[in-house]
C-alpha positions in Angstrom: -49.3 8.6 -7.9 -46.1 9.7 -7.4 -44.4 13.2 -6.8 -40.9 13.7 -7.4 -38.8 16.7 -5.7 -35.2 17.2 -6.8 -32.8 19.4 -5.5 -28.6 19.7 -5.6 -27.8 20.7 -9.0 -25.3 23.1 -10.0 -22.0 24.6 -11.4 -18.9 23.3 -10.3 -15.3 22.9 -12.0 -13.6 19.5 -12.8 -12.9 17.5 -9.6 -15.6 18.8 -7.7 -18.2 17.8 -6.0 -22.1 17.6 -6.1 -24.7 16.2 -4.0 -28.5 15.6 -5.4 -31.6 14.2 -3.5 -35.0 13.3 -5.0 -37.6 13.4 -2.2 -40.9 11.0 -3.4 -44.0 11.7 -1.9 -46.5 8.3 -2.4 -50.3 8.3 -2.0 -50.9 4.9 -0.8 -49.1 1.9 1.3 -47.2 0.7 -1.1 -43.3 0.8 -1.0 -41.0 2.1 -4.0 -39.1 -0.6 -5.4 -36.0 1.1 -7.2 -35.0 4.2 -7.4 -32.1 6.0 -9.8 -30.7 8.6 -11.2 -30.5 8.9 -15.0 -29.0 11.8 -17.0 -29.1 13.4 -20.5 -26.6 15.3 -22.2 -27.6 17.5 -25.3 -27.7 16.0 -28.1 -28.2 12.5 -26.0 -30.0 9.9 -25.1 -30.8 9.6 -21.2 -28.7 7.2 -20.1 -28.7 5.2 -16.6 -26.4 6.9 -14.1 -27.1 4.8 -10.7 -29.9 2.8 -9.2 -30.7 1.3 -6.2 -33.6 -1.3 -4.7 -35.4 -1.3 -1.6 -32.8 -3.8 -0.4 -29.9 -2.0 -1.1 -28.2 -3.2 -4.1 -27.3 -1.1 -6.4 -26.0 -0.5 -9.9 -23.9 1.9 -11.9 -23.1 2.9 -15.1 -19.5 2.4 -16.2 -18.7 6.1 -16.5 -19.9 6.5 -12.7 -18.0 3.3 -10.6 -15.5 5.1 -8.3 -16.9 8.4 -8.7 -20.3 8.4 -7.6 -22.7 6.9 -4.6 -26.3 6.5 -4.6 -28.3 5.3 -1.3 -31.3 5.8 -0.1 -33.6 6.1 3.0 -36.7 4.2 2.5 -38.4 5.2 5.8 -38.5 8.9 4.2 -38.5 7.6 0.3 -35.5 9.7 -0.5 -32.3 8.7 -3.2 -29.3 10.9 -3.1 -26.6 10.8 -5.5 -23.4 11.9 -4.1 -21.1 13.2 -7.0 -17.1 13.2 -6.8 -14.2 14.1 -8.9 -16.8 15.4 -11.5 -15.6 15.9 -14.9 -17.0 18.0 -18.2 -18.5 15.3 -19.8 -20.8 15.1 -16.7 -22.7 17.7 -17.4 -26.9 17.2 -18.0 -30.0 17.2 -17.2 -30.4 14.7 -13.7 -33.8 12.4 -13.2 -35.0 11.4 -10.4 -36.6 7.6 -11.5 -38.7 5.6 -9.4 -40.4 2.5 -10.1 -43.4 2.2 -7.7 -46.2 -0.5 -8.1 -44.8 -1.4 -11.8 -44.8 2.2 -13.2 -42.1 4.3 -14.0 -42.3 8.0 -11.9 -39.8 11.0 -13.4 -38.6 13.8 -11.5 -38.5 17.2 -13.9 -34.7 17.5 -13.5 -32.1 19.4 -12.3 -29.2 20.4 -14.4 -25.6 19.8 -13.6 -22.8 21.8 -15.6 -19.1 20.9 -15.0 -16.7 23.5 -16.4 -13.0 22.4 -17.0 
């Protein structure tokens, strides 16, 4: 099992900034494989936002190269997502993903609104 604690949403204008962290808590000695952010706009699917392996590498979605910056710190299982430059059409629901032994965890999200 997996538990999933977000934090860092908010209301910001255009061109601001916003910072969110997921903090997983695991029950046994197993290490998370990747962890992400994904978002969902009303009226939307969710849609990938970043990801990132145990390793390091990492992966974006189009609409976030340049703007955003995922990393991690696997000694204390945490993702952040650091948000720049954000624009309206940011704004939704954040998840938290993980994938730990082969299963998919979801955090309960935190919502992100971007007024222009």
């Amino acid at each position: 099992q997996v538990r999933l604690v977000e934090s860092g949403g908010g209301s910001v204008q255009a061109g601001g900034s916003l910072r969110l962290s997921c903090a997983a808590s695991v029950t046994t000695i197993f290490s998370i494989n990747t962890m992400g952010w994904y978002r969902q706009a009303p009226g939307k699917q969710r849609e990938l936002v970043a990801a990132i392996t145990r390793s390091g590498s990492t992966n974006y979605a189009d609409s976030a190269k340049g703007r955003f910056t995922i990393s991690r710190d696997n000694a204390k299982n945490t993702v952040s997502l650091q948000m720049n430059s954000l624009k309206p059409e940011d704004t939704a629901v954040y998840y938290c993903n993980v994938v730990y032994i082969g299963m998919d965890y979801w955090g309960k999200g935190t919502l992100v609104t971007v007024s222009s």
